[in-house]
C-alpha positions, 0 to 999 in steps of 0.5 A, a space after each residue: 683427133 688421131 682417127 681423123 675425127 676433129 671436136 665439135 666446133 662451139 658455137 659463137 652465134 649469140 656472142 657474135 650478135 651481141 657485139 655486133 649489137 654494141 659495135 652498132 649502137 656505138 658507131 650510131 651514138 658518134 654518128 649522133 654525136 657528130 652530124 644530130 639525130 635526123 641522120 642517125 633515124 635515116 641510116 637506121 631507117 635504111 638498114 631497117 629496109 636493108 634487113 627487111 629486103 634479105 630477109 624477104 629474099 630470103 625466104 622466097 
């Protein structure tokens, strides 16, 4: 720290995916909650589509 070289930062990736795994599934589960199963297929059919277009876009 004095040489001006700071620690490796930790990598949160896999904690960062996984809660990002729950917020989903428990935002989808009030969504289910409130307005029925047809639109919960719907949006999870669009972000479906949404991550397979970056993820073409992505690789060219």
């Amino acid at each position: 720290m004095r040489n001006g070289q700071l620690p490796s930062a930790p990598n949160y990736t896999t904690a960062a995916l996984v809660m990002g795994g729950v917020n989903l599934l428990w935002i989808l589960g009030v969504i289910w909650a409130v307005f029925g199963l047809p639109v919960v297929m719907l949006l999870s059919l669009g972000l479906n589509w949404l991550i397979d277009r970056l993820d073409r876009r992505r690789r060219g």
